[in-house]
N, C-alpha and C positions, 0 to 999 in steps of 0.2 A: 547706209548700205543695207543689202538684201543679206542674211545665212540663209543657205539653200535650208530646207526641211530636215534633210538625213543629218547636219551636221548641228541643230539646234541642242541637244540633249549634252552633247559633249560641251558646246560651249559655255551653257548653263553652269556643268560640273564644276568646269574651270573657273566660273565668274567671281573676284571679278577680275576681267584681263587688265595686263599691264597699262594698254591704251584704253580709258575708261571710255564708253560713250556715255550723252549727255542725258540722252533718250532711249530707251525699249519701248518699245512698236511688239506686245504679243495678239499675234490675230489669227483666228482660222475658224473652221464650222467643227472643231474639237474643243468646246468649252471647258470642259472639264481638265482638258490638257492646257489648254489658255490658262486657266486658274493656277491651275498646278505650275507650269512656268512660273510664270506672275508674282506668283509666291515667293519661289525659291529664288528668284531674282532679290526680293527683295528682304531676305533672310540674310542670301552672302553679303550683301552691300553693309548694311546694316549691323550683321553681326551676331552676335548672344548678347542678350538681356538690354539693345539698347534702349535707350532715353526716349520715354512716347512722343515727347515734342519733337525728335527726328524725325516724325513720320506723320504725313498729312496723306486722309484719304478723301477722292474728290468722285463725284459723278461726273457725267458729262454735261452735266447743265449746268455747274456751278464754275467753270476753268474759262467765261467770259471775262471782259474788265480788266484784265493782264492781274487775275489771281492766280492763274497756274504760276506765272515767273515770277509772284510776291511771295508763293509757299514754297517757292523752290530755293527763295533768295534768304528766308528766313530762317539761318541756322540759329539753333538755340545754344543756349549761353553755357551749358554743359555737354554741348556733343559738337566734331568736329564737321559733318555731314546730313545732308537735309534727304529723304525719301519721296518721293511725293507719287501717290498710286493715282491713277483714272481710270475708271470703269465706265467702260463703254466709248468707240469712239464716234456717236452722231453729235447734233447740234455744232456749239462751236469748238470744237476741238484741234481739228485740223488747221486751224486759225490761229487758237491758242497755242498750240505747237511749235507752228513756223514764229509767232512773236518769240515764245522762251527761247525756241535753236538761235534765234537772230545774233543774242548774248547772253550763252547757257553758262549757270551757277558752275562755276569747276569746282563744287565742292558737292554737289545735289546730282542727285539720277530720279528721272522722272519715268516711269512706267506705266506703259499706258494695253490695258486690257479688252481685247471687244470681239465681236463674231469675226466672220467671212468679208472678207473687202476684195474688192475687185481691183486689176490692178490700175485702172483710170481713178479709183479714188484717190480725193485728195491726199488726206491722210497718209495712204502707204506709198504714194508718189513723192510727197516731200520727205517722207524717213528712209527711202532706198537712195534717194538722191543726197542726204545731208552726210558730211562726214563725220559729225559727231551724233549721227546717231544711227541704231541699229534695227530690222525689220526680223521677227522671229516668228515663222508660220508654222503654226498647229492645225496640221492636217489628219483626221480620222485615218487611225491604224488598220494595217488589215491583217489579218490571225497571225500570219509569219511573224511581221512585225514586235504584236504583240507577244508572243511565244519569246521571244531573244529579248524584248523589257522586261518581261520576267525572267528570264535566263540567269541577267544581268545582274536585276536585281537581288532573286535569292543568290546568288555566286557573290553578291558583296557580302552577306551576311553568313557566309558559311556555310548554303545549304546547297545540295542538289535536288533536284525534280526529277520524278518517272516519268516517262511518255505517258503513259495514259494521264496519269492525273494534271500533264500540264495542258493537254486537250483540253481535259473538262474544267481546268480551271479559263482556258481561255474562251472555250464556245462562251463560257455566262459571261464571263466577263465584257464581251463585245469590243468594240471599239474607242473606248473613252479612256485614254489615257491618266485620267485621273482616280478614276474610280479604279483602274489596276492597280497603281504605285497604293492605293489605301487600302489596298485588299491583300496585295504582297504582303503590307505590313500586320492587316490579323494573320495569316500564314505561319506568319517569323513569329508574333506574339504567342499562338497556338504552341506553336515547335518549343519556346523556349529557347533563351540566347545562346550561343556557343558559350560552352564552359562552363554552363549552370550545374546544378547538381543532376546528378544522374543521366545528362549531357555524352556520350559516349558512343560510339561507333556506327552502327546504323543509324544512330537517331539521327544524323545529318539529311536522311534522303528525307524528302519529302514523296509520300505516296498517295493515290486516287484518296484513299479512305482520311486523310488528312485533309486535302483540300472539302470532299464533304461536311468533314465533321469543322472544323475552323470558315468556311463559308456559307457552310450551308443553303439557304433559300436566296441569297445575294443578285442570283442570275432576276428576280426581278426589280432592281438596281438598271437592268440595262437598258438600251433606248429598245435591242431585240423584244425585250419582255414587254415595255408598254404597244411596239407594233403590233407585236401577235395578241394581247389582249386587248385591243381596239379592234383588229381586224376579223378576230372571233366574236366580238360582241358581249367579251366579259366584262363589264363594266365595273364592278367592285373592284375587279384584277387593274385593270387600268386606271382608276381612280388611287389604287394602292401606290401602281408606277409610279404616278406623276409625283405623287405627295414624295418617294423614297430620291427619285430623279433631283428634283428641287435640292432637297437634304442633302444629295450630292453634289453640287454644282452645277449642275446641267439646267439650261434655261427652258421652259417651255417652246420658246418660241424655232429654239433648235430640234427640240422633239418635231414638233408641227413638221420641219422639213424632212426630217425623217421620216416620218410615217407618210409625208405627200411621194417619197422616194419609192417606199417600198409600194402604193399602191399604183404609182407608175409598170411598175413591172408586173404586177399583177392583172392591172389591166391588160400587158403585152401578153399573159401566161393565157389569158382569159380567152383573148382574141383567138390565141392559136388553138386549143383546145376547141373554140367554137367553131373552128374551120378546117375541125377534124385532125389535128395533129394530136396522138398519145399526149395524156397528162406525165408521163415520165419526162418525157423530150421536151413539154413544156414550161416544167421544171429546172431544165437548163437554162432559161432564159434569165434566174437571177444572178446577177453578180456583186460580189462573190459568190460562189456556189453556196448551199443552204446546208450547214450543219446535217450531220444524220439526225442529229436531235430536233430540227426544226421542220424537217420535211413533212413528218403529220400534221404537223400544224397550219405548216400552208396548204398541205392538202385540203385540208378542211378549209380552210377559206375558198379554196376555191370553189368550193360545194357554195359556200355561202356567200358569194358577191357573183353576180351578172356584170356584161362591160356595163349597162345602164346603170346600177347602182352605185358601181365605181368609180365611172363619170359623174355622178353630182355628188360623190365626195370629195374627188378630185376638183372642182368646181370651187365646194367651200374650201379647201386647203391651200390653192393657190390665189383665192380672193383674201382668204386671213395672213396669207405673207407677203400679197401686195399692200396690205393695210397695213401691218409691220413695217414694211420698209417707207412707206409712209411716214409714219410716226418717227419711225427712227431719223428721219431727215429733220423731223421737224423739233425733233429735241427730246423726244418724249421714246417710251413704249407700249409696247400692245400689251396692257395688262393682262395678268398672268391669268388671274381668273377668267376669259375671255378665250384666249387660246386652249387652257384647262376645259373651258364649255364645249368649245368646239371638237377635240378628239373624241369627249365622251356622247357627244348627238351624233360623231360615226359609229360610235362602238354600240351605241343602241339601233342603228339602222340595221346592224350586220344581222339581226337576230329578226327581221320583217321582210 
């Protein structure tokens, strides 16, 4: 079975439900959120302080051979339940899959972790079809969204937010749900638990000057921060991104589709500007609309990219994620240093 998007977070809460499934399916182009599910899926099932031999982690190359339903089957002699993670779902997976659902472990939950799947893929066609298993899509938040997860989250923890400072905690923040839930948490570490010592009255709010000082430089963490220092031609800055991105969860190869996103609309900004429409009005053309904080910055791109130069960045950015998908079929990934090479030969064009 499919969970619609809006109601994944809550079922996770709850997990794990009375009717277990046998499989989670988490997939979307929100890795970071991917991850972050994935986890916590596999924290509730699991428990505190279980037994490492409950829990087998697998790539997607290695779940041929009918080893995913030998690790699923193998509960260990001290624990009542078996784990079994997969990252990634190319190669044989979806294979491997439909064998385990065939005669899934009712003691084992197998979770399986990976990008964006279309819905003619295998994989997510056989997990919205099976009934003992469940499809949980992580899709890239958009500011509202993320404003009310952190809402949420500091209100679990005893705190409230001022508007200003939940802005500027969400512009950095971006849309990667993982790297928020771990950013709420320096927030609350900064603050101080409820009931600590000197714990008292106002110290509940959280204000602008907190989320500075407890986040500080973080916004370049975001896929925002690696676009605009590619697309400015800061290459130390983008070099920083990628190295900070990775450290968070976030895969290159999702970055690459990001930043192929945003110079999609830039070339749209580009066109119109060149054909004589106001660079204000051309400005409207990104969606979501662009941060007050962001608007110089794409201004300044737009000084510095022509539609020609943007077309053969565009050029390499859609030939390195047909290569990806490529590979990903073929069992393998477009190494990281590869897709790493490629942002940074845009980010040195923007500056010729």
């Amino acid at each position: 079975m499919k969970l619609a998007a809006g109601k994944v977070e809550a079922f996770v809460d709850a997990f794990p439900p009375e009717q277990m499934p046998a499989l989670a399916l988490v997939y979307g182009p929100d890795q970071g959120g991917v991850r972050d599910i994935g986890q916590r899926l596999c924290a509730a099932f699991l428990g505190a302080e279980p037994d490492p031999l409950q829990r087998a982690d697998l790539n997607d190359t290695e779940v041929g051979g009918g080893r995913l339903a030998d690790e699923a089957a193998a509960i260990p002699m001290f624990g009542d339940k078996k784990l079994v993670l997969v990252r990634g779902g190319g190669g044989q997976v979806a294979r491997a899959a439909g064998d385990y659902l065939a005669a899934p472990t009712k003691t084992a939950l197998v979770v399986i972790e990976t990008g964006a799947l279309r819905p003619s893929a295998a994989l997510r066609k056989l997990v919205e079809a099976h009934a003992d298993a469940i499809a949980l899509p992580c899709y890239e938040a958009d500011a509202r969204q993320l404003a009310q997860l952190m809402r949420d989250q500091l209100e679990a923890e005893g705190f409230r937010i001022e508007a200003a400072a939940l802005e500027a905690a969400v512009a950095r923040l971006a849309t990667d749900r993982g790297i928020m839930r771990r950013e709420i948490e320096r927030l609350v570490l900064y603050k101080g638990p409820r009931g600590s010592a000197g714990f008292s009255g106002d110290a509940a709010l959280i204000t602008l000057d907190d989320v500075d000082a407890a986040l500080g430089d973080q916004s370049s963490l975001t896929l925002d921060s690696l676009i605009d220092a590619v697309a400015l031609g800061r290459v130390a800055a983008a070099d920083q991104a990628l190295t900070r991105l990775t450290a968070g969860g976030q895969t290159l190869q999702t970055a690459l589709g990001a930043v192929r996103r945003h110079f999609q609309i830039l070339h749209l900004a580009t066109g119109l500007i060149e054909s004589g429409t106001p660079q204000t009005q051309a400005l409207s053309a990104f969606r979501p609309p662009l941060h007050f904080r962001r608007k110089p910055l794409v201004e300044n791109q737009l000084r510095l990219w022509s539609r020609r130069k943007i077309e053969r960045a565009l050029a390499l950015l859609h030939k390195s994620e047909i290569d990806a998908r490529a590979m990903r079929a073929a069992g393998t990934r477009l190494p990281e240093a590869v897709a790493g090479q490629i942002l940074l030969r845009i980010a040195r064009a923007a500056q010729r």
